[in-house]
C-alpha positions in Angstrom: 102.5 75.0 113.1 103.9 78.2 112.7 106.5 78.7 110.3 109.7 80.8 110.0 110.2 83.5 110.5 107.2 83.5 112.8 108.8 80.5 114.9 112.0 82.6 115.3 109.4 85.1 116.6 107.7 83.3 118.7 110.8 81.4 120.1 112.5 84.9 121.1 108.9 85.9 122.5 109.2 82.6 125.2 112.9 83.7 125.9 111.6 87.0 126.3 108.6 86.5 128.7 111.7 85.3 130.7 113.6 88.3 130.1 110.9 91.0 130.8 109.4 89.2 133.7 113.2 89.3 135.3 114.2 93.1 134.0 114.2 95.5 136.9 111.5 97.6 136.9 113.1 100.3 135.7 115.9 100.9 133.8 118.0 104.5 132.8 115.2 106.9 130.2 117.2 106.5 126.7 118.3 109.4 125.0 118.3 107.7 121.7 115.4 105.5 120.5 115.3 103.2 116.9 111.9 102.7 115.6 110.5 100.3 112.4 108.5 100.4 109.8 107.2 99.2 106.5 106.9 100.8 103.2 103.6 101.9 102.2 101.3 105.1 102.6 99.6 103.0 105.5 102.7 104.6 107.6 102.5 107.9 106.1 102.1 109.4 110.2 105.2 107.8 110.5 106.7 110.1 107.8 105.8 113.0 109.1 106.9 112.7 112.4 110.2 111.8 111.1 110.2 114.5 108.9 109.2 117.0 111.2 110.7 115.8 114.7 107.6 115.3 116.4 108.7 112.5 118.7 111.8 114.8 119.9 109.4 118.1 119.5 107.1 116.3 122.2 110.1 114.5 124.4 111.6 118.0 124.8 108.3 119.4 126.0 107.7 116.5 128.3 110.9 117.2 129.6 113.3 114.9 127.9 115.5 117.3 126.0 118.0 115.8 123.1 116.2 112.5 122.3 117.0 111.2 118.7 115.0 109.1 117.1 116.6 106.5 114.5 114.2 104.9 111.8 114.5 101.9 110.2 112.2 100.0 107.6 111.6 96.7 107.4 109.7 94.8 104.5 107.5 92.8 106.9 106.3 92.9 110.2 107.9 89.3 111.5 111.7 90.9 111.0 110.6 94.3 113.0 109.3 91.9 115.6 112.8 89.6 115.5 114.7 93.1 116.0 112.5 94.4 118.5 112.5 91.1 121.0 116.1 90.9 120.4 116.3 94.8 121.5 117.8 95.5 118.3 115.0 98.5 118.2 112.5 100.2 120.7 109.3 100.3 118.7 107.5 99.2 116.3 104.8 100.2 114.1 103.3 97.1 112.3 100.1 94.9 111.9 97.9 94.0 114.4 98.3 90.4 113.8 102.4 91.2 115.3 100.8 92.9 118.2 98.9 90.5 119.4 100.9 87.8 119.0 104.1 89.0 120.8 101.5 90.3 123.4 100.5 86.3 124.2 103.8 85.4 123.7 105.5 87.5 126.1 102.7 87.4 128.6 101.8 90.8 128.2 105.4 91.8 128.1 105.0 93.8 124.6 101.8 96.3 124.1 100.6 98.9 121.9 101.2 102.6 122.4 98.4 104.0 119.8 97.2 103.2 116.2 98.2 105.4 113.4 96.3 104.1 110.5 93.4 101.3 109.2 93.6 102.3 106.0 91.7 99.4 103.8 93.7 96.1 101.7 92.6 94.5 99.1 93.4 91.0 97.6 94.5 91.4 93.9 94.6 89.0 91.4 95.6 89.3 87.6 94.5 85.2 87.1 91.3 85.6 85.4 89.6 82.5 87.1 90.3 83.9 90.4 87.1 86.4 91.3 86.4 85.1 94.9 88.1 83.5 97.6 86.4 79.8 96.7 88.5 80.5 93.3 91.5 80.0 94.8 92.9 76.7 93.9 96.1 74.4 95.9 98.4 75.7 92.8 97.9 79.2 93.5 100.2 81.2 95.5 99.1 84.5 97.1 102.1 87.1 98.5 101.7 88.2 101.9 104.5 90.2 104.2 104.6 87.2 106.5 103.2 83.5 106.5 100.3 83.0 109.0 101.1 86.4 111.5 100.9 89.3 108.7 97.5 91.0 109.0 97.1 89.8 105.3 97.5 86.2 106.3 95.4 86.4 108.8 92.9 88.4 106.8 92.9 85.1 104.3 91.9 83.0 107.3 89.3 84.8 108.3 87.5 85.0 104.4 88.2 81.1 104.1 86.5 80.4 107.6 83.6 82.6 106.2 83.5 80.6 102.5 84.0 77.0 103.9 83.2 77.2 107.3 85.2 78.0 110.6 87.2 74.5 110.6 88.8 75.3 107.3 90.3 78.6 108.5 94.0 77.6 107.5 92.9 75.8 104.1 94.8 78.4 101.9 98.0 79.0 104.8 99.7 76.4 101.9 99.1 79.0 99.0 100.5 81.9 100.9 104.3 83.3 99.9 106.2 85.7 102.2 107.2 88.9 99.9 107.3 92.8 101.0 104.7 94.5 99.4 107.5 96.0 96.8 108.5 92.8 95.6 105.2 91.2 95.7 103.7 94.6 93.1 107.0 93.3 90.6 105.9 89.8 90.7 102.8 90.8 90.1 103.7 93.0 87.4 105.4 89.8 85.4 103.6 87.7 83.4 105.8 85.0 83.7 106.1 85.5 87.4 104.2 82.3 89.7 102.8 85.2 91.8 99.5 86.1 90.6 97.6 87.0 93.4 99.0 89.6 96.3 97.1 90.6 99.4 97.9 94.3 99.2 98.6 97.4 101.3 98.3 100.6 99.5 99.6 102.3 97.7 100.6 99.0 95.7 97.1 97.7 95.3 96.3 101.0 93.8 99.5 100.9 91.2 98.3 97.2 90.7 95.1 98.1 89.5 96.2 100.9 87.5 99.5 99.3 85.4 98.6 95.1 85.7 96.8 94.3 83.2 93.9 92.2 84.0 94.3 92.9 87.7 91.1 93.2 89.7 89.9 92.7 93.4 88.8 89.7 94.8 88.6 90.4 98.2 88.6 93.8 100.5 89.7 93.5 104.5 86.8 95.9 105.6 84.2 93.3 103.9 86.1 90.8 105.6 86.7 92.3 109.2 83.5 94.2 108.9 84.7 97.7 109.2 88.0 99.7 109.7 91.2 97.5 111.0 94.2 99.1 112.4 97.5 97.6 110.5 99.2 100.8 111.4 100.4 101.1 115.3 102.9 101.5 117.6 104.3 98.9 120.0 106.9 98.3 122.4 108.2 96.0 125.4 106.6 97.2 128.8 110.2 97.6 129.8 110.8 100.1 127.9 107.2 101.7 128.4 108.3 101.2 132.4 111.7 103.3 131.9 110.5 105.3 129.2 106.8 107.0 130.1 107.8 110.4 128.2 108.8 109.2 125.5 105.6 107.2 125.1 103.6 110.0 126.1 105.9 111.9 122.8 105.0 108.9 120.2 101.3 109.4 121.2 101.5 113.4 120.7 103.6 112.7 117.7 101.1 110.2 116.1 97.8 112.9 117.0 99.7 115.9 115.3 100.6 114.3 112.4 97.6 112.4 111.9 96.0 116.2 112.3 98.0 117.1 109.3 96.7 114.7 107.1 93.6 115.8 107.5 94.3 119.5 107.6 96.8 119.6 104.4 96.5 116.2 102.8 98.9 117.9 99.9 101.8 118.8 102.5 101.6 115.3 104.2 101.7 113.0 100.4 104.9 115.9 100.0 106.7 114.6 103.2 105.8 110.8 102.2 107.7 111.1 98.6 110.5 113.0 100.1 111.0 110.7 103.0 110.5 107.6 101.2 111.7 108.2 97.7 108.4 107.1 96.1 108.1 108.1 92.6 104.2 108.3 92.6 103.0 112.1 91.7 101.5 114.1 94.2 98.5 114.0 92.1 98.2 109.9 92.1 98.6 109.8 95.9 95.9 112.4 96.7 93.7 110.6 94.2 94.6 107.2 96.2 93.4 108.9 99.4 90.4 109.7 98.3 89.2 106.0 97.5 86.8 104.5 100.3 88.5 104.0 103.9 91.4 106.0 102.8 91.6 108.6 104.9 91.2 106.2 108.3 94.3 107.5 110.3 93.4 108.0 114.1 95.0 107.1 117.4 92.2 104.5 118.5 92.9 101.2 117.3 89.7 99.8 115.0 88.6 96.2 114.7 91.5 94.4 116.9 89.2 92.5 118.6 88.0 91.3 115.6 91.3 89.6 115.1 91.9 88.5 118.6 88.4 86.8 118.7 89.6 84.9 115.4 93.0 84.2 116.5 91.6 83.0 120.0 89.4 80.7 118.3 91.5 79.3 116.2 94.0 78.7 119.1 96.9 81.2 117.4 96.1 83.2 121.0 97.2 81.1 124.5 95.3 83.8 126.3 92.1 85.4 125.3 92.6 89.3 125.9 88.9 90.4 127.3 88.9 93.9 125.8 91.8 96.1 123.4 93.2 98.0 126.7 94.5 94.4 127.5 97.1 95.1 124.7 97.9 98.7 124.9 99.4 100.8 127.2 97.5 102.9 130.1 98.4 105.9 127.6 96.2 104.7 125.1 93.1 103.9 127.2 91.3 107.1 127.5 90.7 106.5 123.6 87.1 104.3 122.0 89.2 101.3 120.8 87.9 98.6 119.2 
């Protein structure tokens, strides 16, 4: 059973399969667009291209002069998901685990546009009997952005499948607790605090690590996915894809220049992030978090999805089984090696 807000999620995703399937098939191009996100250096593309106006740089030389561009943040991915079914927002850029479940949902009535990061997470504990997954007992709770949906959550299935077989995939959906990743690092951070264990995005696993004492990593999503996976992307409703092709044509230009910056001037992009965000972190602390393994994993191709859809599928999270990534993305995105 899912659980809310997931259910209010998936309830507005049935209401909406209704919705899109009726919309005309094209609507008037906005001139104004709201987009989410959630805190972390995993959206530091986002950042930029907020900083620097890449969306409206690109919109204008596609031919849609005067577009503004409204962000938001969100603390998980299930509220982005709420606003964006309700048409409170445009697009999103959450987990993959979102993606594809609005995708099924809404019978292919919400898809990605590109990926903008796959940045690693790792499950950290400062409970010193916990040192693998099997060492996680009923008592135990475990923060995630979202119950069942986050990519965290889902992340915890798929290690508990692996430790005590595929039938126990949801044995430790009971120990999960739905905190943002900022509220989740201060639990952590209290010794009195229930919350002793919080599947991480960085930079928070990083601080974690760093100021928590006794904290230390049980478990790492590339060991568990296999690889790279994309938590970082942006999606919208077809309808608005239909209405809007420039603008999604902008959002993919956007995420490939700033994604070039990162790589180019690593120092200028951390800059933008702690001026955009407000995050206290030194320059100096950032650039050394970028340089841990997997850190610097920001491209347009989405990495390990089908991973997740497989799992999902199986698991029967997934009504329909997509056969390959472009299933969920956008023609603009299909010219790219997704995974």
């Amino acid at each position: 059973m899912i659980h809310s807000p997931a259910r209010r999620a998936f309830a507005a995703g049935l209401l909406a399969a209704g919705l899109l399937a009726a919309a005309p098939a094209l609507a008037q191009q906005k001139s104004e667009i709201a987009i989410t996100r959630q805190p972390g250096i995993i959206y530091l593309p986002t950042h930029i291209i907020e900083k620097q106006g890449l969306i409206e740089k690109h919109a204008e030389r596609l031919g849609v002069p005067g577009l503004k561009t409204k962000w938001l943040t969100f603390t998980g991915g299930g509220s982005q998901t709420d606003a964006l079914l309700a048409g409170n927002v445009d697009i999103v850029n959450t987990g993959t685990g979102n993606l594809l479940l609005l995708w099924d949902r809404t019978r292919g009535g919400v898809k990605g546009i590109v990926a903008t990061s796959a940045l690693p997470l790792l499950l950290v504990s400062r409970d010193p009997k916990i040192r693998t997954i099997k060492d996680i007992a009923p008592g135990d709770k475990i923060a995630v952005p979202t119950v069942k949906v986050s990519t965290q959550a889902i992340l915890l299935q798929m290690a508990a499948g692996e430790a005590y077989g595929a039938d126990q995939s949801s044995r430790l959906d009971a120990n999960t607790v739905q905190l943002g990743h900022p509220d989740a690092a201060i639990a952590l951070a209290n010794p009195t605090h229930e919350i002793r264990t919080h599947f991480a995005a960085p930079p928070f696993q990083y601080v974690e690590l760093r100021t928590v004492p006794g904290a230390h990593i049980v478990a790492r999503s590339p060991d568990i996915i296999g690889g790279p996976l994309t938590q970082g992307q942006f999606f919208t409703t077809t309808k608005f894809a239909d209405a809007n092709p420039k603008i999604v044509q902008a959002v993919r230009a956007a995420s490939e220049e700033a994604q070039n910056l990162i790589r180019q001037d690593t120092r200028q992009a951390v800059e933008i992030y702690r001026e955009v965000t407000g995050d206290k972190t030194s320059v100096e602390d950032l650039l050394g978090y970028l340089k841990e393994p997997g850190m610097m994993e920001f491209n347009l191709q989405p990495q390990g999805t089908m991973r997740f859809a497989e799992h999902l599928g199986r698991i029967g999270t997934l009504r329909t089984k997509p056969k390959a990534w472009t299933d969920y993305y956008l023609p603009v995105a299909h010219d790219l090696s997704g995974s």
